[in-house]
N, C-alpha and C positions, 0 to 999 in steps of 0.2 A: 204440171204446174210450171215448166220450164219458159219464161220472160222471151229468151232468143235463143237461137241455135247456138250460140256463143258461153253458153251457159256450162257451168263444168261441174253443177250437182243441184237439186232439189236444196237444198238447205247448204248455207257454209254456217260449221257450230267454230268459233273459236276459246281455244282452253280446253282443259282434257282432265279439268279436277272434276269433282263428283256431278256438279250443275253441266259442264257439258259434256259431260261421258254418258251420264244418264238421259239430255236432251239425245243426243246422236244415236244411244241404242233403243229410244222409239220411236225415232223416224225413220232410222232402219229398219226396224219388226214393221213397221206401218208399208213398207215398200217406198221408200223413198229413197232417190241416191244423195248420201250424207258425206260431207268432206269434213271432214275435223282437223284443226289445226294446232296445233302449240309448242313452244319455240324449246319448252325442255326437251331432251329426251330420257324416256321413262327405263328403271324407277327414278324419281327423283323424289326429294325431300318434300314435306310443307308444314311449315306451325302449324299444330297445333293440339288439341287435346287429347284427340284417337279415341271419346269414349263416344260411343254408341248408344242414345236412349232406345226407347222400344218404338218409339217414331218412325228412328230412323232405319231401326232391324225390320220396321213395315216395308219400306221402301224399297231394301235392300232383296223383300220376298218378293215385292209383284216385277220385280226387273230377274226375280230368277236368278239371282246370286247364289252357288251354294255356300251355305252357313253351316256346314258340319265342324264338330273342333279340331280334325284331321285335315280343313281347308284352310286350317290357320286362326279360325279364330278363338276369343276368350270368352266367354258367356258372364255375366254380371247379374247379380239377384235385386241390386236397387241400392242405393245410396246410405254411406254410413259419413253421419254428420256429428261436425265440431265444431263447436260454440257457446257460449256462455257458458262456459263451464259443465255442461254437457256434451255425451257421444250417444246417438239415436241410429238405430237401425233403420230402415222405412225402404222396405221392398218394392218394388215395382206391381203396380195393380192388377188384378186380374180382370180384365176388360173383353169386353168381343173388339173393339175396334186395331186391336194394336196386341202383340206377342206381350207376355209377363217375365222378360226378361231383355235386357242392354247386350252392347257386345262391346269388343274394342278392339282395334286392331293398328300399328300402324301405319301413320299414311303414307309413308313409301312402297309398304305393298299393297297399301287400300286401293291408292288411286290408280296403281300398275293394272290392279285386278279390276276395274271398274272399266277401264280404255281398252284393254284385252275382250272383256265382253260386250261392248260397243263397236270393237273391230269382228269380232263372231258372230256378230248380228248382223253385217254387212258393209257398214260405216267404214270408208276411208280415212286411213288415219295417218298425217304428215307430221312426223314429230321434228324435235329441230328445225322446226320454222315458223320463226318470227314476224311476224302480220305488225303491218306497218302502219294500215290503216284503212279507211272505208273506201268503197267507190261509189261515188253518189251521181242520180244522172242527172245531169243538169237541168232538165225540162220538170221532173217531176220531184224532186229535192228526195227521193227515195234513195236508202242504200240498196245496191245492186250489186254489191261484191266486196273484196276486201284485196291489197295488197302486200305480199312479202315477198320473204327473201331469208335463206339459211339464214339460222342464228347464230352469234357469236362470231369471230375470227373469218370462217367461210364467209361471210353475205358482206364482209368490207368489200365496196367497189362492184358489189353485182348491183343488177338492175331489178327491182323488183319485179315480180310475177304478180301480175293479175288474176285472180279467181273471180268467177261470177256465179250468183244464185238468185232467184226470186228472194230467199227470206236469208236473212243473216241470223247470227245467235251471238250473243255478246255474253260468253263465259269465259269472261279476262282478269277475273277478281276484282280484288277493292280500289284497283286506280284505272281501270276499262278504258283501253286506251281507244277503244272503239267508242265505245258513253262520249267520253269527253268532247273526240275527235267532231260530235256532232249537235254539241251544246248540253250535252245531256250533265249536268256537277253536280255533284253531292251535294245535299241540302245540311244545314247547317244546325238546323233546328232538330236535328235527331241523334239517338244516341251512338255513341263510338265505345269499341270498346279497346283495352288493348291486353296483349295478352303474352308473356314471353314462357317456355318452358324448354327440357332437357328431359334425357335420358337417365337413367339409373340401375344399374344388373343390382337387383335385391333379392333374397329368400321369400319375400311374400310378391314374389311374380305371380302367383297367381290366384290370389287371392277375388273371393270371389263378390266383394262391393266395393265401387267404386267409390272414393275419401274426398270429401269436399268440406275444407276447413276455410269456418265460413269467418274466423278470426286470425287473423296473423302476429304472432307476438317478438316484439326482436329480445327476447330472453323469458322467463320463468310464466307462464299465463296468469293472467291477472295483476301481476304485480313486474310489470316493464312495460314499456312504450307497445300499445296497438296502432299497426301497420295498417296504411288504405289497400285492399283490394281483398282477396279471398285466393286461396290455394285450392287445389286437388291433383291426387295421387289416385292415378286408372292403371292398375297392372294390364299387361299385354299378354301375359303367358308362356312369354318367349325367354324366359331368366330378367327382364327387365321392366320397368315400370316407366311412364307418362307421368312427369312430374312438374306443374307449373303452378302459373297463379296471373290472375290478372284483376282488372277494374274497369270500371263504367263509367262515364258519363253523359248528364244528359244532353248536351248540344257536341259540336264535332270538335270543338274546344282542345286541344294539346295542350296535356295535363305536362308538370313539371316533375314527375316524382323518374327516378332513376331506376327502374323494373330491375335490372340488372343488380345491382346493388341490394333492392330489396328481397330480389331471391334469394340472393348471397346469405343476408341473414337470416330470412327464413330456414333455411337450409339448416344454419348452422345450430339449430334449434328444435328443429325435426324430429319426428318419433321415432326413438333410437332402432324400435325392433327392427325399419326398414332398410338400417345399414346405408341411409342417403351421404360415402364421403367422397371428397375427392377423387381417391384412388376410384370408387364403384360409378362415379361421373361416365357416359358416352355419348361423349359432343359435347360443343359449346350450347350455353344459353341462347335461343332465338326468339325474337319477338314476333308479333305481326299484330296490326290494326284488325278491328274486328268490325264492318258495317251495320249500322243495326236500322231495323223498323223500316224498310222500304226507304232508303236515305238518299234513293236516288229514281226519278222517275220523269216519264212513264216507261213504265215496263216494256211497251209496246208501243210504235209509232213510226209509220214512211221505211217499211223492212224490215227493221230491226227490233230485236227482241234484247230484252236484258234478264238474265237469270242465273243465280245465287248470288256470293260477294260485289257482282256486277251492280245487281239492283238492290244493295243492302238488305240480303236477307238473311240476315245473324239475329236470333230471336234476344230482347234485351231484356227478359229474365235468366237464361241461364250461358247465353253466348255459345249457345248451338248455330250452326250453319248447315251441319250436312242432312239433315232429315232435309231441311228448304230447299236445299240449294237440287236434290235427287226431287223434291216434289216439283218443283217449279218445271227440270226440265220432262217430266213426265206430262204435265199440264198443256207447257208449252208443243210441247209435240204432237198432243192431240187437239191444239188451235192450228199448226204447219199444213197437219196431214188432210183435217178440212177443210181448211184452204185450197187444199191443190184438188179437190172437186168441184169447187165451184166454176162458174160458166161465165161470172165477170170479174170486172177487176173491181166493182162495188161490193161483189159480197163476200170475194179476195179478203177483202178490209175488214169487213165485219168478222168475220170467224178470225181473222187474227187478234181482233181487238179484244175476243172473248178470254182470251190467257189474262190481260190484263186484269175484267173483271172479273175472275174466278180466285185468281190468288188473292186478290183483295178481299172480296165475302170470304173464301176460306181461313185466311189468317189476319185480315187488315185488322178487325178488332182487336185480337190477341197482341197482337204489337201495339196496339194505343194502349192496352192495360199495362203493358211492359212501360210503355215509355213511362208511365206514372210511378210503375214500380221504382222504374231509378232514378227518380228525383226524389221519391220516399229515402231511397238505401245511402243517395248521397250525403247525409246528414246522418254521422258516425254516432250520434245518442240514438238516432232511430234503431240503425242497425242492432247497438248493444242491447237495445230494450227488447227488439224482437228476438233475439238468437237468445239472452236470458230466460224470458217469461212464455217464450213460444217454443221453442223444442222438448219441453216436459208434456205440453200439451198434444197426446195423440190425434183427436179432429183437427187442429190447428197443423198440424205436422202432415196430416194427410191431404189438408185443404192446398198446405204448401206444395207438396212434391207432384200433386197433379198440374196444378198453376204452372209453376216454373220447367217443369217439364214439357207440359203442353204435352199430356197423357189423360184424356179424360172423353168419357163419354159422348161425341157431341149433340148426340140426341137421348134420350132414355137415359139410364143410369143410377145411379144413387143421391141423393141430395148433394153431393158435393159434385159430382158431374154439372147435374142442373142447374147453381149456382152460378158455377163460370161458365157454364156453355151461354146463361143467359147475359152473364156479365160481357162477352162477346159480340154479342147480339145489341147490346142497346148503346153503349157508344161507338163513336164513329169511327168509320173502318178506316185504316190510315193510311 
């Protein structure tokens, strides 16, 4: 599928979090030559929650990850929820589609482990360097490559390096300097999330459900000031626990409220057994934006591809990214690899174009019920009503955690399957 003899891999994937670590190690499996780029060198940090649905422990199977607890990781039985004055168990489903059990790990060695098996698959991987921007040819407005040069300190005053590929991959997160670079902005009309969190060495590291408090109170529950957004507490099993909290909105809007500040006094209010002080703190508080509902598109168009936080794929019920952002680049990799059989540059186009439509039928609906979701939750008497009069209710509680999970049957199943698989189905995919 190589453009020119000038050409220096079958695909250039930039980024090396979950979306192009998992694009680059199937278009490696697939035989393709893969150059991956990204400007940290690994392990490095990243916001964000480290837990694991059963989604995403799908994703993590068909790519061959091993998942043993001597590989590192923590196993999770399903979510323990607080609210309205209620705490609810709600395990994870037993489904054929998907494993009956979450995982979590952190992403400093999540995403190490995920680029390690994308370079074992074959994929060239240039860490420490900083991709500066596209190369577009001029006769056909197609990208054709990308430009860098070392990151940081080194790459003052060098000249950047040209790479070339037929297809590009734009796994640069939520400000895609590649997206931009080529008119491609974030749509305004969709939701954002934002989300700051920290570490914690606790006695229930390993505790085995992950705490999603769907009420923040800045003193005594019930009776002091309820805080905008929702917390959770995902132990890691390593002596520490993933402790954050964030919120939603529905357009791309920059909310005023002070995260920082608001953790502070969640914290200070926290469930004493977990031992969240000061002194058991490791690391500062960090935030990150969270993209939601396809917020930036087309996914696909003239070379380039956009896949995970790139093309806003943060699900806007529960502010998951990594199940999408590992689907996408698996999707997309089987739109790359068929590509490079074809005989023209017409049908080149089409089989690329196909990644676009398959992520959209596979999830485009699930994100239009999201977005509805969070114009429902922005309005704090909705929330109270729900999290009071619906977490006592078992079908109500099960109807939830398959929803917001995006765990559920999408063909056969149980009437609650059926429900949202249909509810998927009839409005528009987004």
């Amino acid at each position: 599928m190589r453009g020119t003899v000038s050409d220096d891999a079958d695909v250039i994937v930039v980024g090396g979090g979950p979306a192009g670590s998992a694009t680059a190690f199937y278009c490696a499996q697939a035989g393709l030559s893969v150059l991956l780029l990204d400007k940290a060198t690994f392990p490095r940090d990243k916001v964000c929650g480290d837990g694991l649905t059963p989604r995403a422990t799908r994703e993590l199977a068909l790519m061959g990850v091993p998942l043993r607890e001597e590989d590192g990781w923590i196993r999770n039985l399903g979510l323990r929820v607080h609210g309205g004055g209620h705490t609810i168990e709600l395990p994870w489903p037993e489904l054929s589609s998907y494993p009956s059990y979450g995982m979590a790990r952190a992403r400093t060695s999540f995403d190490h482990l995920l680029l390690e098996h994308a370079r074992a698959a074959g994929a060239k991987v240039l860490e420490g360097t900083n991709v500066t921007g596209p190369v577009v040819d001029e006769r056909t407005g197609r990208v054709v490559g990308v430009t860098a040069r070392p990151a940081g300190a080194r790459g003052r005053g060098v000249e950047p390096t040209t790479y070339r590929a037929p297809v590009v991959v734009a796994a640069d997160g939520v400000s895609s300097r590649l997206a931009t670079a080529v008119g491609r902005e974030k749509r305004d009309d969709r939701p954002m999330g934002v989300a700051v969190r920290t570490y914690f060495r606790t006695p229930r590291h390993d505790d085995a459900w992950m705490e999603s408090h769907l009420e923040l109170w800045d003193g005594e529950p019930g009776r002091s000031n309820l805080m905008p957004g929702y917390g959770w507490i995902f132990a890691l099993g390593d002596g520490t626990a993933n402790v954050g909290l964030g919120s939603v909105s529905s357009t791309a809007h920059a909310t005023k409220v002070d995260y920082k500040d608001l953790f502070e006094r969640w914290m200070a209010h926290a469930p004493a057994e977990w031992e969240f002080t000061p002194d058991n703190q490791v690391g500062p508080v960090r935030g990150a934006a969270l993209p939601m509902g396809f917020n930036r598109k087309p996914l696909y168009a003239r070379g380039l591809l956009l896949v995970g936080d790139a093309g806003g794929m943060v699900s806007p019920f529960n502010g998951e990214g990594i199940a999408y952002a590992m689907q996408a680049g698996r999707v997309a990799a089987q739109a790359i690899a068929d590509a490079r059989v074809r005989s023209s540059a017409v049908s080149r186009e089409r089989a690329l174009l196909t990644y676009s439509r398959r992520m959209r039928e596979d999830i485009g609906g699930y994100y239009t019920l999201g977005r509805t979701f969070v114009k429902l939750i922005e309005n704090p008497q909705v929330m109270r009503i729900c999290t009071k009069y619906g977490l006592p209710r078992p079908l109500v509680m099960k109807f939830t955690l398959r929803l917001l999970s995006d765990c559920y049957e999408p063909s056969g199943g149980d009437m609650v399957d059926r429900v949202i698989a249909g509810l998927t189905k009839i409005v528009p995919a987004a």
